[in-house]
C-alpha positions in Angstrom: -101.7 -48.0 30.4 -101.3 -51.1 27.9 -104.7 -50.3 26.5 -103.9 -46.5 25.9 -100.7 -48.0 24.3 -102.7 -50.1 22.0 -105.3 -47.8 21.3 -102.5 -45.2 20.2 -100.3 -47.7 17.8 -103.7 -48.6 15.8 -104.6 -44.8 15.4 -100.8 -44.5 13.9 -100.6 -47.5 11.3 -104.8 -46.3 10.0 -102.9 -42.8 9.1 -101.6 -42.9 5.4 -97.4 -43.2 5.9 -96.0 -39.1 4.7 -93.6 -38.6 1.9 -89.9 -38.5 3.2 -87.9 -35.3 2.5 -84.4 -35.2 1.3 -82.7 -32.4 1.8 -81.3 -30.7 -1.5 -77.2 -31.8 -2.3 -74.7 -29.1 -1.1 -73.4 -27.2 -4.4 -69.9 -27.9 -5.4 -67.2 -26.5 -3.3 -66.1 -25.5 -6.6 -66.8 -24.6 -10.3 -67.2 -28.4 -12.4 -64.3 -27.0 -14.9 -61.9 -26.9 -12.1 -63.2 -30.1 -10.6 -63.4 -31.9 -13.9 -59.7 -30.3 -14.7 -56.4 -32.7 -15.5 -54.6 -33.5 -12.6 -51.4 -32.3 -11.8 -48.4 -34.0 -13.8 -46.4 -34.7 -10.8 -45.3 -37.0 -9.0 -44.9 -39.1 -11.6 -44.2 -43.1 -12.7 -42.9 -44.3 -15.7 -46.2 -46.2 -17.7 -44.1 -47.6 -20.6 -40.5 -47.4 -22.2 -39.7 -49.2 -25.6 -36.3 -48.7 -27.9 -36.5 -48.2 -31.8 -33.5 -50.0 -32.5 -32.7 -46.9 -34.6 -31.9 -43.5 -34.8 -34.2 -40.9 -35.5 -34.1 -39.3 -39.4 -36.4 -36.4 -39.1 -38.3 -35.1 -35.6 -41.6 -37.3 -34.8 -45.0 -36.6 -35.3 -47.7 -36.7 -32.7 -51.1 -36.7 -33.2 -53.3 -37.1 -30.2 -52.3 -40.6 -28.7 -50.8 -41.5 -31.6 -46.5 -41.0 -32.6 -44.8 -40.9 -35.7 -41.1 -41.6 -35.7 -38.9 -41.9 -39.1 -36.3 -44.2 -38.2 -33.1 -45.2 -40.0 -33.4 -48.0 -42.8 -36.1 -45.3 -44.8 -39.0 -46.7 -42.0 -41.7 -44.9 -41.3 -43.4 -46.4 -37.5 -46.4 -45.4 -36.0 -47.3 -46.4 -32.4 -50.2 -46.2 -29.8 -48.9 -43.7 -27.1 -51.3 -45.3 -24.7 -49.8 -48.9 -24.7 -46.8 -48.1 -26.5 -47.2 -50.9 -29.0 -46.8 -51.0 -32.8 -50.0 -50.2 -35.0 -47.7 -50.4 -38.8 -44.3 -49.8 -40.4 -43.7 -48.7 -43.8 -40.3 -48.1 -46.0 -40.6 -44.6 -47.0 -37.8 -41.6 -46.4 -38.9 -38.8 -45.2 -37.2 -35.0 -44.8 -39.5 -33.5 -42.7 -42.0 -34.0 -39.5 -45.0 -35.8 -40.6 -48.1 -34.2 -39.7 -51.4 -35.7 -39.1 -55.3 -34.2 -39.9 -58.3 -35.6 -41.4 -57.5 -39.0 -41.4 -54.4 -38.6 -42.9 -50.4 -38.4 -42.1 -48.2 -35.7 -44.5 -44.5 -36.8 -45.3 -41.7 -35.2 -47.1 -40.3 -37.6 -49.5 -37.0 -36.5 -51.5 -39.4 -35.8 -54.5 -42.8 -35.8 -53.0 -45.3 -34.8 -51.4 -47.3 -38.0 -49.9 -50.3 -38.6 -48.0 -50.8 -41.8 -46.3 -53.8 -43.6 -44.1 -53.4 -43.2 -41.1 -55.2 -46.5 -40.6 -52.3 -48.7 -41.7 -50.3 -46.5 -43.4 -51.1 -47.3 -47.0 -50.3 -44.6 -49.7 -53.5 -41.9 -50.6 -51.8 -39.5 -52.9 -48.7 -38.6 -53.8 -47.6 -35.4 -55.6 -43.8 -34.8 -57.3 -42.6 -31.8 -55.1 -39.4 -30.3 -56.4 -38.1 -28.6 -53.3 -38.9 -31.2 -50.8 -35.9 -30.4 -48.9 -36.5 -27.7 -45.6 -40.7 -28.3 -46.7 -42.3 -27.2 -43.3 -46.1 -28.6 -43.5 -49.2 -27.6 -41.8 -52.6 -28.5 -41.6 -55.9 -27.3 -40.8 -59.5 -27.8 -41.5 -59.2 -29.4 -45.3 -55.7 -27.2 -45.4 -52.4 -29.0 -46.1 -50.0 -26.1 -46.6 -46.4 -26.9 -47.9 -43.8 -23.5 -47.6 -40.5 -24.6 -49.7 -36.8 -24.2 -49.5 -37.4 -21.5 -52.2 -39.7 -19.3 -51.2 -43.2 -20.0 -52.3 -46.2 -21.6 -50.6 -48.3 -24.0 -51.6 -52.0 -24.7 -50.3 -53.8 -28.0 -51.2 -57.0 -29.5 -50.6 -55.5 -32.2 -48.0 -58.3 -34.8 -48.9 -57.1 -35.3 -52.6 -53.7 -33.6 -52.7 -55.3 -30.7 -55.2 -53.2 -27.6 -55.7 -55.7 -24.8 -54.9 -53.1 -21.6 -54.9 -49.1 -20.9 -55.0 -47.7 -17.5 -53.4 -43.9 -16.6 -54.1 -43.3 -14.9 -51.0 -39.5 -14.0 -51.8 -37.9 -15.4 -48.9 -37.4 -18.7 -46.6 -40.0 -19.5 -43.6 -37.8 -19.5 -40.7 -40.5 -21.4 -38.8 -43.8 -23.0 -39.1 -46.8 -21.0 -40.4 -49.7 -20.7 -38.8 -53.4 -21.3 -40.0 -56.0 -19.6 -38.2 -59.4 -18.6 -39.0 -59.7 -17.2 -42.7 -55.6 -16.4 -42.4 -52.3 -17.8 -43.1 -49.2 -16.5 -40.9 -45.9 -16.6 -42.6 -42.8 -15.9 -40.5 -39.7 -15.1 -43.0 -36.1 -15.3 -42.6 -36.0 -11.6 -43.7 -38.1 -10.5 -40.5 -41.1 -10.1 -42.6 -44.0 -11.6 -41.3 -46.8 -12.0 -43.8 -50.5 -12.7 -43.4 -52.4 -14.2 -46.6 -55.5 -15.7 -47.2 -56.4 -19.0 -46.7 -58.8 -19.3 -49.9 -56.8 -17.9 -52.0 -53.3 -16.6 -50.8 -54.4 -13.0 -51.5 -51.7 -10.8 -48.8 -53.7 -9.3 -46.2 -50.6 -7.2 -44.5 -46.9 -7.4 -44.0 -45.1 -6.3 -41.0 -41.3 -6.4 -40.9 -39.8 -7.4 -37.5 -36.6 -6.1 -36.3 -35.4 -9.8 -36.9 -37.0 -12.9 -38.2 -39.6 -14.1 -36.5 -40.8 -17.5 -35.3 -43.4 -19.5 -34.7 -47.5 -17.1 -34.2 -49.5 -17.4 -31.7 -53.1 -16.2 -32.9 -55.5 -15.7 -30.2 -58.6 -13.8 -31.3 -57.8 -10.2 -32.4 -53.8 -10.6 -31.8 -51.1 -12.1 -32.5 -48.2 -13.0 -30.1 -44.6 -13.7 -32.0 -40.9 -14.1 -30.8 -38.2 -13.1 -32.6 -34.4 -13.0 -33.1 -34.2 -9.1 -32.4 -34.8 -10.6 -28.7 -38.3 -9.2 -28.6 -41.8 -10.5 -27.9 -44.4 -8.6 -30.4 -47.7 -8.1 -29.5 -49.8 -7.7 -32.9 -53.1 -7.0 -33.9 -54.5 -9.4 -36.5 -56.2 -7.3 -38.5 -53.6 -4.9 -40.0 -50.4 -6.4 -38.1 -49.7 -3.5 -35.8 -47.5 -3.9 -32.8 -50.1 -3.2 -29.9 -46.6 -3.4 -27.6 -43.4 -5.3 -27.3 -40.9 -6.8 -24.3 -37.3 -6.4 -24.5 -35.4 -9.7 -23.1 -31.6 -10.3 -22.7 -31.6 -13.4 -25.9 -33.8 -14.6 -28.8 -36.9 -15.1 -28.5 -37.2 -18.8 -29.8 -40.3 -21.4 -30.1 -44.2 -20.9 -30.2 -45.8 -19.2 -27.1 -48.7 -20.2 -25.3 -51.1 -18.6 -22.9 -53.9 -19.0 -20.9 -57.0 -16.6 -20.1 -54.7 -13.9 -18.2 -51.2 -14.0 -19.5 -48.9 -15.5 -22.7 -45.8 -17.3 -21.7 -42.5 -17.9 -23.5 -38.9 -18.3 -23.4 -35.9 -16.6 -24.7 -32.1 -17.5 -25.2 -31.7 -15.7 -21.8 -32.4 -18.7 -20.2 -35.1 -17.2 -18.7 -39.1 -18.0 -18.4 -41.4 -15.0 -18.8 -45.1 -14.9 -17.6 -46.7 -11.3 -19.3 -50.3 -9.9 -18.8 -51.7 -10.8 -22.3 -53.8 -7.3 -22.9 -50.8 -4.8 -21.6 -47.3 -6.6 -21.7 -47.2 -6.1 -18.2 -44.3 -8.2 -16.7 -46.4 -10.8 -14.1 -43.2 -13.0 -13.5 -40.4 -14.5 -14.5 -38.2 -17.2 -13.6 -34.1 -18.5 -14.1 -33.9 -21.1 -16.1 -30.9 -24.1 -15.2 -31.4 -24.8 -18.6 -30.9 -23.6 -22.4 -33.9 -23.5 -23.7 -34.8 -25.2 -27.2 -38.3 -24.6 -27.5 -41.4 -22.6 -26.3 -43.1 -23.8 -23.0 -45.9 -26.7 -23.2 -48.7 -26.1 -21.0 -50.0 -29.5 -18.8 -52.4 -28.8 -16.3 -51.7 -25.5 -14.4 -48.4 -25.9 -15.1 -45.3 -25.3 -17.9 -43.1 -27.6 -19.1 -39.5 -26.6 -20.5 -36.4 -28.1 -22.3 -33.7 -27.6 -24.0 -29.9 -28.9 -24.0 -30.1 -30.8 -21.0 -31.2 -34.2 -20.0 -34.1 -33.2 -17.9 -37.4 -31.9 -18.2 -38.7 -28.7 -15.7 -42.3 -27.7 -14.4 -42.9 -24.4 -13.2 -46.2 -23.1 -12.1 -48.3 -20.7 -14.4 -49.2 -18.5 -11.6 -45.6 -17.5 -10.6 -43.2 -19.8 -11.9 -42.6 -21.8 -9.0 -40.9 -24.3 -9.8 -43.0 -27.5 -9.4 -40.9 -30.5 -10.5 -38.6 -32.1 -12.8 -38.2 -35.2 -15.0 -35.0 -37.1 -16.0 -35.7 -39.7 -18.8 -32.0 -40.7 -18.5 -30.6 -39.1 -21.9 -30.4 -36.6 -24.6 -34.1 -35.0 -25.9 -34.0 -35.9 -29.2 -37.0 -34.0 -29.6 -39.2 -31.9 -28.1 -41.8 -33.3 -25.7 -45.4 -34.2 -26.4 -48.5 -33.9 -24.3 -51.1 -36.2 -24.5 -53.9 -34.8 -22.0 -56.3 -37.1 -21.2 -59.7 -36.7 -19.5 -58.2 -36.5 -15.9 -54.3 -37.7 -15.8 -52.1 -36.4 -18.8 -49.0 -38.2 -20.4 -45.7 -37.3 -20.8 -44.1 -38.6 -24.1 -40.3 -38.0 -24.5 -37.8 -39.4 -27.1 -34.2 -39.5 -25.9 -30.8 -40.5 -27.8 -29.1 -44.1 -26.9 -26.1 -45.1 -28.8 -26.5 -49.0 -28.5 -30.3 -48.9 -28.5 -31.4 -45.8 -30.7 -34.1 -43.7 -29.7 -35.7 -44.7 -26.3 -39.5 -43.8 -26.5 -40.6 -43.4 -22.8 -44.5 -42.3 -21.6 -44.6 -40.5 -18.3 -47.7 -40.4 -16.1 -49.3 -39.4 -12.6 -48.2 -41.3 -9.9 -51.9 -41.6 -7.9 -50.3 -44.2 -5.4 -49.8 -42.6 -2.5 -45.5 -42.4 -0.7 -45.3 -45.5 1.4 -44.3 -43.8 4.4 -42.7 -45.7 7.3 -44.3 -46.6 10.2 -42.8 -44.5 13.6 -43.8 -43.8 17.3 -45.6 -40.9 17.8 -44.6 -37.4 19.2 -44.7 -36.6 22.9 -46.1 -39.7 23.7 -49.0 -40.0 27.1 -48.4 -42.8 29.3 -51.4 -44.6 30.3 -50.8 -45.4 34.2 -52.3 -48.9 35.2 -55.6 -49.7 36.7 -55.4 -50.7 39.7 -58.1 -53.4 40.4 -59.4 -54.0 43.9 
């Protein structure tokens, strides 16, 4: 037998040693978008808080991970959202939100219109502007467009502060314009909505609202719009025709947003609205404990409200289930920004302090798990002794 064993082990190691085999990974249990998707805000932790030592003058800028506050004492600060520290101060007043693009922030000034690095804040241009008060700016692509107190719009070339075209449009904006693709979106006081071109302010259309409007949504072929005649509009870009509308019990106030299926948006009602975007169809909606002062922000799968109340509410975009709440401890002095990061997105909200000024505070994902105290367990078994001989 120990010969037949030997004889056997030296016919085995003369045999060349087969490739191993793997079996192929398992597929994803799920798409990588969704896996690769932000978490969920909540629960959260507070990552940083820092004061101002001043009051806000005009409503901060954001830009990414970057914020833009003009403080009392003619300051302008920017900070790093993601360590909350200082990157440069300036003395400059402005009148209006700065915005950010191509390398760039855009103030207000009392008499004009100024470009500064974003780098350390140093001046690039600077233009007189004679109706700096009420400016609302916007940029896009190369665009800085400038709609004045008076009625007229003003495009530059945001790189060198060149006046490319002015359009008198014959009323006030009564909110932002919107640039997107070859158009410009004007919302007027006078319910007009206007839609121009961006090379050369040429109107396309005009479609008068049954009130003014507010901020545009423009999503491919159509345009989604709120307005003071307590109506959501559904319009087609190319000639500004209402595809369909939803009656609501208040104005409808801030800039909707959407997602593949429907838009969402809120309305002086005090109500959240979730509507299919092709049809209008109703999907959901949701009571608000809230007056709301601005459109919904989307984070995650979820939508983000506020208004005149110290809190912050989550509801989920599939049915408006509510999904949590924030309390930064004070007035919103302004309206909350998002900055959404590969996996885990940040919460940045500016309240009101009267001894400290405006209290900058960044919100994140709790990942920590509860700490859950320990307990004995249900319906315990006793084990009965062993008996040993």
């Amino acid at each position: 037998m120990l010969l037949l064993s030997a004889v056997w082990c030296a016919a085995l190691q003369a045999q060349p040693p087969r490739p191993r085999s793997f079996p192929a990974p398992a597929p994803p249990s799920e798409p990588a978008s969704i896996a690769r998707a932000p978490l969920a805000l909540f629960p959260t932790r507070t990552l940083w808080r820092l004061g101002l030592d001043a009051a806000l003058t005009a409503e901060p800028g954001f830009s990414g991970d970057r914020a833009y506050f003009a403080i009392e004492g003619d300051r302008l600060a920017a900070y790093d959202l993601e360590a909350g520290a200082l990157l440069w101060l300036v003395s400059t007043r402005t009148a209006a939100e700065p915005i950010a693009g191509g390398g760039l922030l855009f103030i207000v000034e009392p008499d004009a219109l100024t470009a500064l690095h974003k780098a350390d804040g140093s001046v690039a241009w600077r233009l007189p502007f004679a109706e700096a008060s009420g400016t609302r700016l916007v940029w896009d692509h190369g665009w800085l467009i400038a709609a004045d107190a008076a009625g007229a719009i003003h495009a530059y070339r945001a790189a060198d502060g060149e006046l490319i075209w002015r359009r008198e449009v014959g009323a006030r904006v009564n909110a932002r314009p919107t640039l997107a693709h070859d158009r410009l979106y004007v919302p007027l006081t006078d319910g007009r909505l206007l839609a121009l071109r961006v090379e050369t302010g040429a109107p396309v259309w005009e479609r008068r609202l049954g009130g003014a409007p507010h901020e545009v949504l423009a999503l491919d072929d159509r345009l989604y719009v709120g307005s003071v005649d307590n109506y959501l509009y559904c319009l087609t870009a190319e000639d500004g025709g209402t595809d369909w509308r939803w009656r609501t019990g208040g104005d409808v106030i801030g800039l909707p947003v959407a997602d593949e299926k429907r838009v969402y948006f809120v309305s002086l009602d005090n109500v959240l609205r979730g509507l299919d975007r092709n049809n209008g169809a109703q999907r959901w909606k949701r009571a608000l404990p809230l007056r709301p002062s601005g459109g919904p922000i989307i984070v995650g799968r979820a939508l983000l409200v506020s208004g005149l109340a110290p809190d912050v509410r989550a509801y989920l975009m599939t049915d408006g289930t509510e999904t949590g709440n924030v309390a930064p401890g004070g007035e919103l002095a302004a309206p909350p920004h998002v900055v959404h990061g590969d996996t885990i997105p940040t919460l940045v909200i500016v309240t009101r302090d009267i001894a400290k000024g405006a209290i900058v505070t960044a919100i994140t994902r709790s990942i920590e798990p509860a700490i859950v105290p320990l307990g004995p367990l249900p319906n315990p078994t006793p084990i009965p002794p062993v008996a040993f001989p």
